[in-house]
Backbone and ligand atoms as CSV (ligand in chain L), in Angstrom:
chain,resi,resn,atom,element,x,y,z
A,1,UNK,N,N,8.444,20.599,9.397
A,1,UNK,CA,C,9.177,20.473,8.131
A,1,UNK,C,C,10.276,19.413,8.267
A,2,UNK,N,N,10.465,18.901,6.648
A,2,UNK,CA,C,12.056,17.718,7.351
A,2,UNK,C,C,13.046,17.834,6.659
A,3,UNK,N,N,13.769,18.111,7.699
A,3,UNK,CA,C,15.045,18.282,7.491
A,3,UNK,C,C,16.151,17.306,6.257
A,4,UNK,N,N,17.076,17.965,5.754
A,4,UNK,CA,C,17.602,17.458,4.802
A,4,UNK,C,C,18.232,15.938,5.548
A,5,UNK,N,N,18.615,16.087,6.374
A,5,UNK,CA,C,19.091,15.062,7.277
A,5,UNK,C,C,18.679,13.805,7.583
A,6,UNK,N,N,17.213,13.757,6.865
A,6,UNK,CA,C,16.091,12.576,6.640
A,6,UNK,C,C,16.253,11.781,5.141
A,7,UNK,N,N,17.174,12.767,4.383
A,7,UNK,CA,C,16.886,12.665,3.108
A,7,UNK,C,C,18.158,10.895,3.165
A,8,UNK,N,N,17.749,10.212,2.064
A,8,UNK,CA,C,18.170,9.135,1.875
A,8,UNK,C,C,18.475,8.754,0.096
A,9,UNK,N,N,19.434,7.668,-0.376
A,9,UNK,CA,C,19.132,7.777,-1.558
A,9,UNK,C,C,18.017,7.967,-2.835
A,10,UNK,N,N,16.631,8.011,-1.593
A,10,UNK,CA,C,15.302,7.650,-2.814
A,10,UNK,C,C,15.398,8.993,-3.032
A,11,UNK,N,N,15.966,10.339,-2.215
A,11,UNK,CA,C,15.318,11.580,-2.582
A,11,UNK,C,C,16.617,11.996,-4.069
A,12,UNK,N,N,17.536,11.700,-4.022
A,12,UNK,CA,C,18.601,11.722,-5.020
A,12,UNK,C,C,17.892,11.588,-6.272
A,13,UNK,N,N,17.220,9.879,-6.276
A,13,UNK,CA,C,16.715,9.334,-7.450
A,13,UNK,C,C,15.621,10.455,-7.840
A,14,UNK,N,N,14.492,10.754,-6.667
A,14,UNK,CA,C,13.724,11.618,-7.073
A,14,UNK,C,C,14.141,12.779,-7.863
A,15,UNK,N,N,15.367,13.219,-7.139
A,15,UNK,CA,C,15.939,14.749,-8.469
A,15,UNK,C,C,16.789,14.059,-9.472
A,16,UNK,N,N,16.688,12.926,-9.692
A,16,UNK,CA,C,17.728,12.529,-10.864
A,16,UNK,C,C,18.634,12.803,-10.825
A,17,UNK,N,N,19.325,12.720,-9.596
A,17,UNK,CA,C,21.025,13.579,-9.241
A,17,UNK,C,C,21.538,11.899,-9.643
A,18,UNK,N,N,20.995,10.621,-9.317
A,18,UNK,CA,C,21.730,9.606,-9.439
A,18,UNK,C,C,20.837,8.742,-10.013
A,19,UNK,N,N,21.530,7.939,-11.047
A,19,UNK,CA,C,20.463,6.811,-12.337
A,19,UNK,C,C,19.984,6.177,-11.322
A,20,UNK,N,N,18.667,6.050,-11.871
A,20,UNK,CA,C,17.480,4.952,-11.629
A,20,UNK,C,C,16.627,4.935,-12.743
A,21,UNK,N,N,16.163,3.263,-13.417
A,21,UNK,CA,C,15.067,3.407,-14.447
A,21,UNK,C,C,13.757,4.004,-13.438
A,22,UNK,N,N,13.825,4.773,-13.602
A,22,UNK,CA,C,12.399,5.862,-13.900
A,22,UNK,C,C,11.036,5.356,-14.635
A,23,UNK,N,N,10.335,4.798,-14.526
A,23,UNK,CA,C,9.309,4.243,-14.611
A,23,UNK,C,C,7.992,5.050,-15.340
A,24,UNK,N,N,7.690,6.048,-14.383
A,24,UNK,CA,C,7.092,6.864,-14.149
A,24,UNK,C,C,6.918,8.254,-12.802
A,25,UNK,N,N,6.712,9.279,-13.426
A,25,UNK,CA,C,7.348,10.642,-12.157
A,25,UNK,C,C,5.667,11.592,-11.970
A,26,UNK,N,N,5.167,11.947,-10.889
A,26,UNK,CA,C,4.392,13.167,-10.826
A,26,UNK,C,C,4.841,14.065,-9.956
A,27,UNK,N,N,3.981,14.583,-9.613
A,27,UNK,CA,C,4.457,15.689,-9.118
A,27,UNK,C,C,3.936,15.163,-7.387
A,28,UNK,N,N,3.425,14.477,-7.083
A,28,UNK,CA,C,3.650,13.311,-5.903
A,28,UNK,C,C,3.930,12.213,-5.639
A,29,UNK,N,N,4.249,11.501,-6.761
A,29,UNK,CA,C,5.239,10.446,-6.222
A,29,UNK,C,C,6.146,9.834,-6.931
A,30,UNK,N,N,6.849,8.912,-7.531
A,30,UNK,CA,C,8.146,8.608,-8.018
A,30,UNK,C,C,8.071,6.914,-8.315
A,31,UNK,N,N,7.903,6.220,-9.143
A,31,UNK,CA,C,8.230,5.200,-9.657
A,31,UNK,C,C,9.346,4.383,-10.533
A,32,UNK,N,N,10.316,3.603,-9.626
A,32,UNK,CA,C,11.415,2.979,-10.618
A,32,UNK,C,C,11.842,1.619,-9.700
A,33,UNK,N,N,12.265,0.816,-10.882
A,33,UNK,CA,C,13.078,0.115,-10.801
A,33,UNK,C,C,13.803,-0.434,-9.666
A,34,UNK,N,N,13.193,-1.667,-8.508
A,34,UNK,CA,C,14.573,-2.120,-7.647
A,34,UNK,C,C,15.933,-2.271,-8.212
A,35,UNK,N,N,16.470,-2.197,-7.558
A,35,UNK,CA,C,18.145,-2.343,-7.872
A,35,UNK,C,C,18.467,-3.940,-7.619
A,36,UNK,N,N,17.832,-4.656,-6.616
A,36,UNK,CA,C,18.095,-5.734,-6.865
A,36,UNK,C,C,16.713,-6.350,-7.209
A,37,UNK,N,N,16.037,-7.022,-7.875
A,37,UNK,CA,C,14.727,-7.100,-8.304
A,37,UNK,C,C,14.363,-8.529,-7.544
A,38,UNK,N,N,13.568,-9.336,-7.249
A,38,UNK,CA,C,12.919,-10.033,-6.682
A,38,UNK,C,C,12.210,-10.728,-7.596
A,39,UNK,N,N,11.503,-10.744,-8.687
A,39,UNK,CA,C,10.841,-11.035,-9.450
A,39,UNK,C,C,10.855,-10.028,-11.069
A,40,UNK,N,N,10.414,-10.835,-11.746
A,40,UNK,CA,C,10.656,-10.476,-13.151
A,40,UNK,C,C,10.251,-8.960,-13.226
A,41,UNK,N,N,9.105,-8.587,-12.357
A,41,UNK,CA,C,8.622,-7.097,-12.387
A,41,UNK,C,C,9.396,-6.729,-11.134
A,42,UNK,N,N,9.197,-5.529,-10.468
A,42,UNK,CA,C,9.937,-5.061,-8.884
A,42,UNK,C,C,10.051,-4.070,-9.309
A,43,UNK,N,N,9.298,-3.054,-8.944
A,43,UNK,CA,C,9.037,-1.686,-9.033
A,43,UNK,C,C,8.870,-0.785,-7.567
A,44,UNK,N,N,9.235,0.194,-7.074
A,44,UNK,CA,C,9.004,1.032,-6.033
A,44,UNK,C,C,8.333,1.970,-6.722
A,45,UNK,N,N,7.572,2.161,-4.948
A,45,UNK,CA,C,6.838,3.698,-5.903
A,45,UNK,C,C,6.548,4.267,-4.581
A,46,UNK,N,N,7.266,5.496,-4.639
A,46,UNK,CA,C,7.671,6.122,-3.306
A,46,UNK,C,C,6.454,7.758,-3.541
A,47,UNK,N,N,6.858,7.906,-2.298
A,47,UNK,CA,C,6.701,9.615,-2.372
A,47,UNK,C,C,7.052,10.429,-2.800
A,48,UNK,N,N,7.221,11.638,-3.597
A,48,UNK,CA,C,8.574,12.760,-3.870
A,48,UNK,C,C,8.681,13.297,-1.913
A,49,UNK,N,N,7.166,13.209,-1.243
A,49,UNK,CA,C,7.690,14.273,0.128
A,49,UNK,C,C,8.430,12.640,0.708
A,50,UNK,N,N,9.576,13.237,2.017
A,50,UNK,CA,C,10.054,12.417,2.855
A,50,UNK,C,C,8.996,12.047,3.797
A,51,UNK,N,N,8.616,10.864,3.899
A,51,UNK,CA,C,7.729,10.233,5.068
A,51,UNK,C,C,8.686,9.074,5.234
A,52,UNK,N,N,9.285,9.418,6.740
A,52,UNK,CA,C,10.493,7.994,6.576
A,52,UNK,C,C,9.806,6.370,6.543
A,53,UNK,N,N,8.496,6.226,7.347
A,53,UNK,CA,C,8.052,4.743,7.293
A,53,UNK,C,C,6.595,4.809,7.650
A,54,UNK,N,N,5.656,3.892,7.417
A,54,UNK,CA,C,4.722,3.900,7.312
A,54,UNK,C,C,3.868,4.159,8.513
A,55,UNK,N,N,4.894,4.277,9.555
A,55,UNK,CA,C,3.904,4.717,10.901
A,55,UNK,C,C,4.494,6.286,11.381
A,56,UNK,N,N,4.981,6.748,9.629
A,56,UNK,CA,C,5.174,8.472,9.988
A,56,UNK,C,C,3.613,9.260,9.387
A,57,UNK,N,N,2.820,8.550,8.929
A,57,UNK,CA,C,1.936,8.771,8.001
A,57,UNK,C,C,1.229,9.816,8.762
A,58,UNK,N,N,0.446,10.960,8.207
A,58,UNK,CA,C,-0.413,11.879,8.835
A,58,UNK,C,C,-1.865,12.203,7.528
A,59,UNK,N,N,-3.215,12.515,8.470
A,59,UNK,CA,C,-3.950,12.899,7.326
A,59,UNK,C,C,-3.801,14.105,6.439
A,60,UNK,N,N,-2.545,14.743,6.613
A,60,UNK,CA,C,-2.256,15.736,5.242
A,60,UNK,C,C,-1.743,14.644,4.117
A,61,UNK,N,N,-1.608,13.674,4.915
A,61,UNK,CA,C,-0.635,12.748,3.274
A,61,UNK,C,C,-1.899,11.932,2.717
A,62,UNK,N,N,-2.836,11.659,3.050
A,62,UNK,CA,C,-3.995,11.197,2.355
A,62,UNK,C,C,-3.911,11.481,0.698
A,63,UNK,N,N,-3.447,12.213,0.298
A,63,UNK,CA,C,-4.066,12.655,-1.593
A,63,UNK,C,C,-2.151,11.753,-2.061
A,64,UNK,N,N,-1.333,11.851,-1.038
A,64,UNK,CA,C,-0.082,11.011,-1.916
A,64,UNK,C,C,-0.564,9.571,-1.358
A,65,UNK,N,N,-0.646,9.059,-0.443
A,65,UNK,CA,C,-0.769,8.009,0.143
A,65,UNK,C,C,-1.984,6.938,-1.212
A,66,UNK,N,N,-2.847,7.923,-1.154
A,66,UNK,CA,C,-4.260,7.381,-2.525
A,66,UNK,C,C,-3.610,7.172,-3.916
A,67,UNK,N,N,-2.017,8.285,-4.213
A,67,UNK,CA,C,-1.430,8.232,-5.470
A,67,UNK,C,C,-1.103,7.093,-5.260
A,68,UNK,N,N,-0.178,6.435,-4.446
A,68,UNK,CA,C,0.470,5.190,-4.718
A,68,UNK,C,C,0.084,4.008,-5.565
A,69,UNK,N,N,-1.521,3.986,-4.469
A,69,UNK,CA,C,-1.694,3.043,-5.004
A,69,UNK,C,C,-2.433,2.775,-6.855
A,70,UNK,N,N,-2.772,4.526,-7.310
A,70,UNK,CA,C,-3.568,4.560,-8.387
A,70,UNK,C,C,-2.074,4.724,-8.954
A,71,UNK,N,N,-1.152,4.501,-8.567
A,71,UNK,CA,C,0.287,4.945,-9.739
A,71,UNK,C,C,0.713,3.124,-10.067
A,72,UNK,N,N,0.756,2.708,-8.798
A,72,UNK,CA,C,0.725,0.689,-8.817
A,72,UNK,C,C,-0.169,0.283,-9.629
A,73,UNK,N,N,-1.154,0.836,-10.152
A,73,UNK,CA,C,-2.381,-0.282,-10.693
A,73,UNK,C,C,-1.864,0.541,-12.003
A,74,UNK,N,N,-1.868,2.022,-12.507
A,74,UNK,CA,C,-1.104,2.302,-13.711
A,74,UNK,C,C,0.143,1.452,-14.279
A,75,UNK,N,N,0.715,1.219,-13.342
A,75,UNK,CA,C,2.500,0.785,-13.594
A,75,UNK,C,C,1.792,-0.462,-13.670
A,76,UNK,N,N,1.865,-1.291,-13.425
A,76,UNK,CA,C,1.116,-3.019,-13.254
A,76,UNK,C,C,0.580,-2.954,-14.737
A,77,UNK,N,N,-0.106,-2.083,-15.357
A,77,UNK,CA,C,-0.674,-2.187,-16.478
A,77,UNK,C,C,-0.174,-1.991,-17.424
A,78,UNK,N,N,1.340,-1.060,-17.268
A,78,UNK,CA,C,2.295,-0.783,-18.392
A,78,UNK,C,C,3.222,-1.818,-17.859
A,79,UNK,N,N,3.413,-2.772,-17.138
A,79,UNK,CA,C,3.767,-3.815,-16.933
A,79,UNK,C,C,3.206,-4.979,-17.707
A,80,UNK,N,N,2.119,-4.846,-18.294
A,80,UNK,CA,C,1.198,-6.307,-18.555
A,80,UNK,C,C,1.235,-7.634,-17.627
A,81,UNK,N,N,1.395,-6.657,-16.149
A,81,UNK,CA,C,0.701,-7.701,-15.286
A,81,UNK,C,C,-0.489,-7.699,-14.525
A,82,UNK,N,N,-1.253,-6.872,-14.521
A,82,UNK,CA,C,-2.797,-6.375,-13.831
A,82,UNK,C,C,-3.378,-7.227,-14.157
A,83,UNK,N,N,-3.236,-8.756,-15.438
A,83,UNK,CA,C,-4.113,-9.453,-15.347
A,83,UNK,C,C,-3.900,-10.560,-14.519
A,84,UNK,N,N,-2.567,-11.204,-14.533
A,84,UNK,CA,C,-1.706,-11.959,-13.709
A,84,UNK,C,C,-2.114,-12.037,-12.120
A,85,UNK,N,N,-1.752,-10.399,-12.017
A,85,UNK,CA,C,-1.674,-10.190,-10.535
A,85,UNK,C,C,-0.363,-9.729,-10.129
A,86,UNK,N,N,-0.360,-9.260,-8.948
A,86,UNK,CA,C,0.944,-8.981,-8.203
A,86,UNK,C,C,0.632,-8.849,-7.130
A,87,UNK,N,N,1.476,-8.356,-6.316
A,87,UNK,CA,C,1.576,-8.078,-4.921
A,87,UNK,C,C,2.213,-6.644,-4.305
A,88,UNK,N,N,1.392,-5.926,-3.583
A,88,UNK,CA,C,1.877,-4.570,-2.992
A,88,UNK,C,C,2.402,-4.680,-1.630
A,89,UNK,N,N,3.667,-4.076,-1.164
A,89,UNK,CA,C,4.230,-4.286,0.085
A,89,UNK,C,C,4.962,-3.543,0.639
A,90,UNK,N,N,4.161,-2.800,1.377
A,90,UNK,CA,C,5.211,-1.516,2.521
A,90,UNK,C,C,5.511,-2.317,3.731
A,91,UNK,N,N,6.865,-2.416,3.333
A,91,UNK,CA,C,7.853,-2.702,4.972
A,91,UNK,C,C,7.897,-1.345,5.623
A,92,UNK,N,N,7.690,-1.819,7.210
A,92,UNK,CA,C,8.145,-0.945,8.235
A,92,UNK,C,C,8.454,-0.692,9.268
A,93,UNK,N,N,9.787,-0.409,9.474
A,93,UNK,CA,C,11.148,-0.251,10.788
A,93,UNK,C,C,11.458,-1.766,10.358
A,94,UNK,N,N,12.346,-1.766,11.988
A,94,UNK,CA,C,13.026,-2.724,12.135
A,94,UNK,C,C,12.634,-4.432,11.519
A,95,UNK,N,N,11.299,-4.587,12.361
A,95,UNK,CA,C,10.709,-6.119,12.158
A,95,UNK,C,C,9.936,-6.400,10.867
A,96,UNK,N,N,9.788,-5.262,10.510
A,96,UNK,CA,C,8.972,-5.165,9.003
A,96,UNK,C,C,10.161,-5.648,7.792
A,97,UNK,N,N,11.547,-5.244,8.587
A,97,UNK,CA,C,12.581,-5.591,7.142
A,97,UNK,C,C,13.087,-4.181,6.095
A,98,UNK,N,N,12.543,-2.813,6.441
A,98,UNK,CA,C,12.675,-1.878,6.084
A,98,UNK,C,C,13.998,-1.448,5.951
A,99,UNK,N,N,14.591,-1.009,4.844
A,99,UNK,CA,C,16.007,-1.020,4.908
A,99,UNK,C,C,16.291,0.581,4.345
A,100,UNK,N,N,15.308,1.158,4.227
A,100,UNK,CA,C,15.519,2.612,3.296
A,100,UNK,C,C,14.486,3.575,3.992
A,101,UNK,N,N,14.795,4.215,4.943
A,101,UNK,CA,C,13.907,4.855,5.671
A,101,UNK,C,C,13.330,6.212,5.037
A,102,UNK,N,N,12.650,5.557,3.897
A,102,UNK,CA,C,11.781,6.941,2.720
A,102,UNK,C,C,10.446,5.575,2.863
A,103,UNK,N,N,9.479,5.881,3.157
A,103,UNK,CA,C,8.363,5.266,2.232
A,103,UNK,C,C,7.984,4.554,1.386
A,104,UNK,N,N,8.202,3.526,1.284
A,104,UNK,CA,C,8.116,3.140,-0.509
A,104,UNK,C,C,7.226,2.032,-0.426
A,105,UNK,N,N,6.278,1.512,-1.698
A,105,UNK,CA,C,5.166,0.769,-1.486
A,105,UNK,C,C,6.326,-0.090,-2.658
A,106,UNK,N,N,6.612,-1.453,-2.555
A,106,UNK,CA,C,7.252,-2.298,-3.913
A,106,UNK,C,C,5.904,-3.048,-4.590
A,107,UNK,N,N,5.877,-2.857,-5.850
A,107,UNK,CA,C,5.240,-3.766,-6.560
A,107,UNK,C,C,5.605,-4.720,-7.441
A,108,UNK,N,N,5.486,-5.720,-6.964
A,108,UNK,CA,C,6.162,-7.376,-8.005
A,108,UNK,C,C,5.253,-7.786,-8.053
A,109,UNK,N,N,5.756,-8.245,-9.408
A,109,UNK,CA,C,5.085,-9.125,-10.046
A,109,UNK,C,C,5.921,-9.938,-11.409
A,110,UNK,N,N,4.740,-10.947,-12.322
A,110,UNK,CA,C,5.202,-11.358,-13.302
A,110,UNK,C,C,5.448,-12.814,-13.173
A,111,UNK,N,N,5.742,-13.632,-12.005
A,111,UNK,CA,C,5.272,-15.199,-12.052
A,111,UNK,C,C,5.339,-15.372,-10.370
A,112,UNK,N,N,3.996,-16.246,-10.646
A,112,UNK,CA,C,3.818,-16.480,-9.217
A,112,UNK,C,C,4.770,-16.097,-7.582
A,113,UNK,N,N,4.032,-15.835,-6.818
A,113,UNK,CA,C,4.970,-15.074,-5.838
A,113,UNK,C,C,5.259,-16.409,-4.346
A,114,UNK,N,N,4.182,-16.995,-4.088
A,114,UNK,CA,C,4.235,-18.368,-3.171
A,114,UNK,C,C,3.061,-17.542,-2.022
A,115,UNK,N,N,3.844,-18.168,-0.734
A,115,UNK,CA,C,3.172,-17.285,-0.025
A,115,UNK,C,C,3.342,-16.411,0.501
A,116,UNK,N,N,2.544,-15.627,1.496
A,116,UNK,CA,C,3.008,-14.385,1.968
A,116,UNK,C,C,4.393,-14.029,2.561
A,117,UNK,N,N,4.254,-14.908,3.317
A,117,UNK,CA,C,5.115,-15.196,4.946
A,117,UNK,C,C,5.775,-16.600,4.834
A,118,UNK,N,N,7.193,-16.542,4.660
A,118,UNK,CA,C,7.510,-18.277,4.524
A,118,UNK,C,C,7.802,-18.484,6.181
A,119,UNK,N,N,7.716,-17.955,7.278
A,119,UNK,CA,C,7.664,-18.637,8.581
A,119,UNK,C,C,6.899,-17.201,9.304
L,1,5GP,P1,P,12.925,-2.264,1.962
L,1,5GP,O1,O,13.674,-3.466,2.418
L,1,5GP,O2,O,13.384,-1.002,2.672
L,1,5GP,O3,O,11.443,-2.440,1.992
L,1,5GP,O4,O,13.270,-2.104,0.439
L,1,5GP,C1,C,14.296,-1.288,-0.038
L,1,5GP,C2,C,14.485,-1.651,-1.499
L,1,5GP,O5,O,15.226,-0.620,-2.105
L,1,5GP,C3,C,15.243,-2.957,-1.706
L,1,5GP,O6,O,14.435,-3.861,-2.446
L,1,5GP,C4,C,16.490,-2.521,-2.466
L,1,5GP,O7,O,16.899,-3.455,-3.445
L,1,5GP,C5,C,16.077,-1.195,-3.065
L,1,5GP,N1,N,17.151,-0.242,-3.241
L,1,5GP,C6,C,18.073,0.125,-2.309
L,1,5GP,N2,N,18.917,1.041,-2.807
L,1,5GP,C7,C,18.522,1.270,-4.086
L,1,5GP,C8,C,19.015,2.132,-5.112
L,1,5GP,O8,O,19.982,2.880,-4.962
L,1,5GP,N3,N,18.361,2.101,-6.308
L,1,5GP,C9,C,17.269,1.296,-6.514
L,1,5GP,N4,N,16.695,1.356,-7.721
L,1,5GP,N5,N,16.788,0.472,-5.568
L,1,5GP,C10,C,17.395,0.464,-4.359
């Protein structure tokens, strides 16, 4: 089980104890708004359970892990960018750039992104 002690601001947003545009909510995972946005779209879309980073993953999380990405291609579409395109991107730990140790897949989009990796 994990301890409250894992918990970070995404689990706040998840109970709506603190504003975030809210996007979209189920009952496994949580979609809103970066705070600092990157591109015209910039959406997270986390877990409601705590999985701190992507190499906490286990096969009980398989049915949230599958939400993400069917909640990204929903959101992208109430975005009116699924035709455009975007880009999906889980950072993780240190070298990945991970700065919020909850899970979160970001989806941007809305004008061209360049390339992946600028070095
Ligand atoms: P990471 O670098 O961990 O992959 O991404 C963390 C993201 O969370 C960053 O893009 C950052 O702007 C966003 N973020 C951090 N704190 C908050 C917050 O309190 N509210 C929202 N909406 N986004 C946040």
């Amino acid at each position: 089980m994990v301890s409250m002690s894992n918990e970070t601001i995404f689990s706040k947003i998840i109970r709506k104890e603190i504003p975030a545009d809210i996007v979209y909510q189920d009952d496994l995972v949580t979609a809103f708004r970066d705070i600092a946005p990157k591109a015209p779209t910039h959406i997270l879309i986390i877990p409601n359970k705590i999985i701190p980073t992507a190499a906490d993953v286990t096969t009980e999380d398989e049915p949230t892990l599958g939400r993400l990405f069917i909640v990204a291609r929903k959101v992208a579409e109430q975005e009116g960018i699924a035709q455009s395109g975007y880009r999906l991107i889980v950072n993780c730990k240190e070298h990945g750039g991970q700065e919020v140790d909850h899970l979160h897949m970001h989806l941007v989009g809305g004008q061209p992104l360049g390339p992946m990796l600028t070095h």
